[in-house]
OpenMM code with the backbone's topology and positions (N, CA, C; nanometers):
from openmm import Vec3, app, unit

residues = "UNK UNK UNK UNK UNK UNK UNK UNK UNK UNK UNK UNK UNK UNK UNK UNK UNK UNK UNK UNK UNK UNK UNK UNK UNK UNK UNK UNK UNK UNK UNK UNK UNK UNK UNK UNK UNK UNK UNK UNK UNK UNK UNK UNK UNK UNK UNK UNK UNK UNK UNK UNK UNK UNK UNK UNK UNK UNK UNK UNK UNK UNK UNK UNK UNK UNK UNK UNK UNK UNK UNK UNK UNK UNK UNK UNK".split()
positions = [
    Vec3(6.9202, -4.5118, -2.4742),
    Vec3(6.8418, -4.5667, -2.3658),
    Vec3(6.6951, -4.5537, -2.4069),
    Vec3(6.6451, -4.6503, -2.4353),
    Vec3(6.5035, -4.6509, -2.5091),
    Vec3(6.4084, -4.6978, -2.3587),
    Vec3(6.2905, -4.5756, -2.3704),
    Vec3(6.1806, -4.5634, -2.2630),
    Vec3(6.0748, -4.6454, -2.2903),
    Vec3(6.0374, -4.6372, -2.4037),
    Vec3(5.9102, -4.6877, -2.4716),
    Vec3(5.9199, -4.7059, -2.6197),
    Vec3(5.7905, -4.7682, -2.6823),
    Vec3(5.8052, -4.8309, -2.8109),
    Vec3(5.6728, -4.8398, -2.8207),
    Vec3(5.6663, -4.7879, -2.9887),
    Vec3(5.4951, -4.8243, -3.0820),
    Vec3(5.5086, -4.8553, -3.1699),
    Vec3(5.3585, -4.9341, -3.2347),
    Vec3(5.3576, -4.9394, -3.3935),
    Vec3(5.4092, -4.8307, -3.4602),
    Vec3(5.4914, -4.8242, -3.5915),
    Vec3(5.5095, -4.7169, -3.6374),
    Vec3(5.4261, -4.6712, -3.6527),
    Vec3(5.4690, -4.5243, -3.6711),
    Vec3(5.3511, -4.4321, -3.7085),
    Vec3(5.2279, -4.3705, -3.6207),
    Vec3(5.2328, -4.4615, -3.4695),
    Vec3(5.1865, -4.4254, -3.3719),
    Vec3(5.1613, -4.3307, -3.3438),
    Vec3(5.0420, -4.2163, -3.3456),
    Vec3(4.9874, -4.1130, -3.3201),
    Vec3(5.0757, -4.0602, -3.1501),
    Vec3(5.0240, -4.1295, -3.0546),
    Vec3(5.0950, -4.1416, -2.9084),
    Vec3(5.2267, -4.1570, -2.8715),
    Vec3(5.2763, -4.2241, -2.9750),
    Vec3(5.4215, -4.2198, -2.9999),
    Vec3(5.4731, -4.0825, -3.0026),
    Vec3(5.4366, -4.0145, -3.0923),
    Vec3(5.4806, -3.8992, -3.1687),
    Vec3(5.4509, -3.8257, -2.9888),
    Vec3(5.3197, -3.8019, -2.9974),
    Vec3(5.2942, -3.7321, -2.8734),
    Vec3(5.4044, -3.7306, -2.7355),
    Vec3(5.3708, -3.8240, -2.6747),
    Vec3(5.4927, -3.8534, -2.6259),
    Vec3(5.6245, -3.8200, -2.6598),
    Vec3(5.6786, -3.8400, -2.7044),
    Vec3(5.8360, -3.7620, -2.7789),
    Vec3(5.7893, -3.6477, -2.7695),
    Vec3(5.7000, -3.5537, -2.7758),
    Vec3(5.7010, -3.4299, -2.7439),
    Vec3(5.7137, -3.4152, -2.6158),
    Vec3(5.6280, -3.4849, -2.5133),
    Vec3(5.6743, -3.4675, -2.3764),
    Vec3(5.8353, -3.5275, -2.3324),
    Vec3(5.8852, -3.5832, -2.3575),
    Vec3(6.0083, -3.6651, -2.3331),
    Vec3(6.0914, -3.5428, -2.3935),
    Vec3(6.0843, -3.4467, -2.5042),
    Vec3(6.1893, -3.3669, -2.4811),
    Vec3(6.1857, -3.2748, -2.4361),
    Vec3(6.0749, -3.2201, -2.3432),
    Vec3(6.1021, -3.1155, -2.2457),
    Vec3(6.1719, -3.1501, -2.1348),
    Vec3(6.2120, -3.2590, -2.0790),
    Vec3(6.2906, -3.2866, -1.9969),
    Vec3(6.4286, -3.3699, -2.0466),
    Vec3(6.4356, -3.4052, -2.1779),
    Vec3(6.5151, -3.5209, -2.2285),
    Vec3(6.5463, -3.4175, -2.3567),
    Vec3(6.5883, -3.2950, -2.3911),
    Vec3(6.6358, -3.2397, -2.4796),
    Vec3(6.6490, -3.3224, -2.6219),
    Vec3(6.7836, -3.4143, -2.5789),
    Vec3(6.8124, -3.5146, -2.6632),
    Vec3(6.7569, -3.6233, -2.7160),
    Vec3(6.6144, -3.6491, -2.6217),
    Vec3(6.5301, -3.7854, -2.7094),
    Vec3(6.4626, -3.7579, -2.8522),
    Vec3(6.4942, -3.8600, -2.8994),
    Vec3(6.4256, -3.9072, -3.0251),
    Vec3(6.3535, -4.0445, -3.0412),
    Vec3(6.3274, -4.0634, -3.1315),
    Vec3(6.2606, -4.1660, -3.1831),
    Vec3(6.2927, -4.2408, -3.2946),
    Vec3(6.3565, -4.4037, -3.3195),
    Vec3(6.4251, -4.4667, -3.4293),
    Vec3(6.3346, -4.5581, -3.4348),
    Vec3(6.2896, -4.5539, -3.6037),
    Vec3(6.1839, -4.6703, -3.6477),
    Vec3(6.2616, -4.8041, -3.7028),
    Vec3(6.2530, -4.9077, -3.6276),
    Vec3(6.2947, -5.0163, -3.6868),
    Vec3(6.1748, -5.0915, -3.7885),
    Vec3(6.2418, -5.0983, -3.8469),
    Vec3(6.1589, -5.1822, -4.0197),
    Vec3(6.0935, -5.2823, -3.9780),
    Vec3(6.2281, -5.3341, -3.9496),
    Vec3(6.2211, -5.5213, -3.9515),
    Vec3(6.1093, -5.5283, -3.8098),
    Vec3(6.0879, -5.4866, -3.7314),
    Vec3(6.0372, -5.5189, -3.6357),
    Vec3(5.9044, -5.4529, -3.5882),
    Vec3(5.8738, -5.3500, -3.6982),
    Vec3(5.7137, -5.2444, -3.7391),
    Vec3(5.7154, -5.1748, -3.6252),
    Vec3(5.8329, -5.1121, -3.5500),
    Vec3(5.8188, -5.0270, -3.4171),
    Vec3(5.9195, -4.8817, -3.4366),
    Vec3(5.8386, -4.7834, -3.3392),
    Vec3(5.9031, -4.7156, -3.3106),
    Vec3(5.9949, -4.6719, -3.1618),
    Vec3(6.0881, -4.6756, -3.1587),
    Vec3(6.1691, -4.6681, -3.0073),
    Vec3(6.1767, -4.5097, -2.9581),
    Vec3(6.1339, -4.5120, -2.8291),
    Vec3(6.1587, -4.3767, -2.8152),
    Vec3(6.2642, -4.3529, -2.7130),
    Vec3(6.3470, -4.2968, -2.7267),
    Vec3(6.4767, -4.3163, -2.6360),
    Vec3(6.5325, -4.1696, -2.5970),
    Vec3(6.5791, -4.1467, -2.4680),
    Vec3(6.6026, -4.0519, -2.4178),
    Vec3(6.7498, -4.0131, -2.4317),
    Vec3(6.8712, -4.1454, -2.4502),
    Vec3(6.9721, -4.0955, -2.5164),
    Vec3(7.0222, -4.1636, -2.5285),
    Vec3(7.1263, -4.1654, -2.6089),
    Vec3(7.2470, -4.2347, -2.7435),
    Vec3(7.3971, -4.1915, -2.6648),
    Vec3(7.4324, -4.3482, -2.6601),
    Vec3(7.5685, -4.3408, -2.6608),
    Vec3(7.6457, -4.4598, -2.7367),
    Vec3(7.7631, -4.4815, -2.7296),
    Vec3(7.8504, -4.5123, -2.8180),
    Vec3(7.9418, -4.6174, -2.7450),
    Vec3(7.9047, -4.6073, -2.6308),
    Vec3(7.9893, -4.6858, -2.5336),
    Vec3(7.9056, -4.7819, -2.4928),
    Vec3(7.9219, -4.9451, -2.5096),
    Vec3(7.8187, -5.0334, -2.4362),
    Vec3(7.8498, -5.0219, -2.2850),
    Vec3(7.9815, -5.0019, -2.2326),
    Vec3(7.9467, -4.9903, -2.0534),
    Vec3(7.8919, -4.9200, -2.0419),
    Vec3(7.9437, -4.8034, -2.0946),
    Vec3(7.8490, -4.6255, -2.0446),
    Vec3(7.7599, -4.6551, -2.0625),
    Vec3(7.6531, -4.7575, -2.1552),
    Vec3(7.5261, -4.7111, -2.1985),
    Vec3(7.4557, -4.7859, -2.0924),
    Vec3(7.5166, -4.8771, -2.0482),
    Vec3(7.4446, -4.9856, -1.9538),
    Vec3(7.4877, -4.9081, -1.7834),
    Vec3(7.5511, -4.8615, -1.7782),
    Vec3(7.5903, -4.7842, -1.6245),
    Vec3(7.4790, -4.6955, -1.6061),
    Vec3(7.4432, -4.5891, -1.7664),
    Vec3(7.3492, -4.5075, -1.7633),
    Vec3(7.2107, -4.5651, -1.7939),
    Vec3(7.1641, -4.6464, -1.7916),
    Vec3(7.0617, -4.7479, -1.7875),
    Vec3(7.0389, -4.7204, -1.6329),
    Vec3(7.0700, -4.7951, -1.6109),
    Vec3(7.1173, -4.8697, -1.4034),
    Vec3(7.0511, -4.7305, -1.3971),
    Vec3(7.0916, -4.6337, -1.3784),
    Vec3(7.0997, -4.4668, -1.3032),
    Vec3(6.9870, -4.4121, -1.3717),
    Vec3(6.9696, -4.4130, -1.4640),
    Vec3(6.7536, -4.4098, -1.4958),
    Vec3(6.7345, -4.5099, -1.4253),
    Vec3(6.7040, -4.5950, -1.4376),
    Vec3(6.6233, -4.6895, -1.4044),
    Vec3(6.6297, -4.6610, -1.2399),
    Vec3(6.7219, -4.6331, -1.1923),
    Vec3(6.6957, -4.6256, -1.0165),
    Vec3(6.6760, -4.4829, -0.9793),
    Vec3(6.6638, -4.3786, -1.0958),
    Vec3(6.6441, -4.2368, -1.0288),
    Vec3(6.5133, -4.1910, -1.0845),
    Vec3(6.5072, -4.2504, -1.2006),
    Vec3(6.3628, -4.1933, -1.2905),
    Vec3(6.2399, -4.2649, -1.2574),
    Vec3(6.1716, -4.2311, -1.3333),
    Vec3(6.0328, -4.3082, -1.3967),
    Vec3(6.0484, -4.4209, -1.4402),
    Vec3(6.1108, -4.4119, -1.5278),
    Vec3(6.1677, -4.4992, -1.6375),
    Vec3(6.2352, -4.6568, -1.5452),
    Vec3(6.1862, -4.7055, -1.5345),
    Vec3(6.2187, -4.8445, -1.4407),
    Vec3(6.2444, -4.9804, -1.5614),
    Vec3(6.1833, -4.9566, -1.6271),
    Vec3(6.1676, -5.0343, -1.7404),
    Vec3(6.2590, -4.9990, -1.8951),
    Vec3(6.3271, -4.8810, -1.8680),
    Vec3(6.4424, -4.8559, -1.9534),
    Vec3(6.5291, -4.9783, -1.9858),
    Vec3(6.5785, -4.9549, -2.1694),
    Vec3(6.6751, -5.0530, -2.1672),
    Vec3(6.7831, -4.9974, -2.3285),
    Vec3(6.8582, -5.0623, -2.3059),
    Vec3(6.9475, -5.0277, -2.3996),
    Vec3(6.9026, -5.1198, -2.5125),
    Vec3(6.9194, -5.0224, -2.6616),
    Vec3(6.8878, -5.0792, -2.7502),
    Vec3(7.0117, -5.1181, -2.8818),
    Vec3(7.0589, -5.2195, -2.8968),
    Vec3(7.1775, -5.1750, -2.9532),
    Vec3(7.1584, -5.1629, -3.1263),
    Vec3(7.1859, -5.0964, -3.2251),
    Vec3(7.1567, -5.0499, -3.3388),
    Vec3(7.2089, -5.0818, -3.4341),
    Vec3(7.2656, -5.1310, -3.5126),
    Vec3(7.3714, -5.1851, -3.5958),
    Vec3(7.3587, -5.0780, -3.7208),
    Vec3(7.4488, -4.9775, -3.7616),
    Vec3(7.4180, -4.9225, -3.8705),
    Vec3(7.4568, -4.9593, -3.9695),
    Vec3(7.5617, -5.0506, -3.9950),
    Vec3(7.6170, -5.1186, -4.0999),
    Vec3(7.6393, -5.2974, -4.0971),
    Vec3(7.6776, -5.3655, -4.1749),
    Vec3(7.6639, -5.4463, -4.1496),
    Vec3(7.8330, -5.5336, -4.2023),
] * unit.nanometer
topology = app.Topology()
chain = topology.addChain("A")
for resn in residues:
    res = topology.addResidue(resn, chain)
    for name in ("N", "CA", "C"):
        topology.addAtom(name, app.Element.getBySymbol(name[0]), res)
């Protein structure tokens, strides 16, 4: 469930992800190449319903209104 997004390498980026895991344990941050960004996402799942149910439920309980699922392709 990706919150936000920067140029890579984004100074504020980084920052941020520090605040996002005092409440978000599990967030990280995945740099896509192709697209010169960094995603910062509060959590990873494996399931496209689950990931989109848990979308819905940030988006109507959090901050995060603007949350969205990012889908990742690791292989091709």
């Amino acid at each position: 469930i990706v919150v936000a997004s920067y140029s890579v390498g984004n100074r504020y980026g980084k920052l941020y992800l520090e605040d996002l895991k005092a409440e978000y344990p599990n967030a990280g941050l995945f740099t896509s190449q192709k697209r010169q960004l960094d995603y910062l996402y509060i959590e990873s799942l494996n399931d496209f319903d689950k990931a989109i149910a848990r979308m819905k439920e940030i988006r109507n309980n959090t901050q995060f209104k603007n949350s969205w699922v990012h889908i990742v392709r690791l292989s091709r």
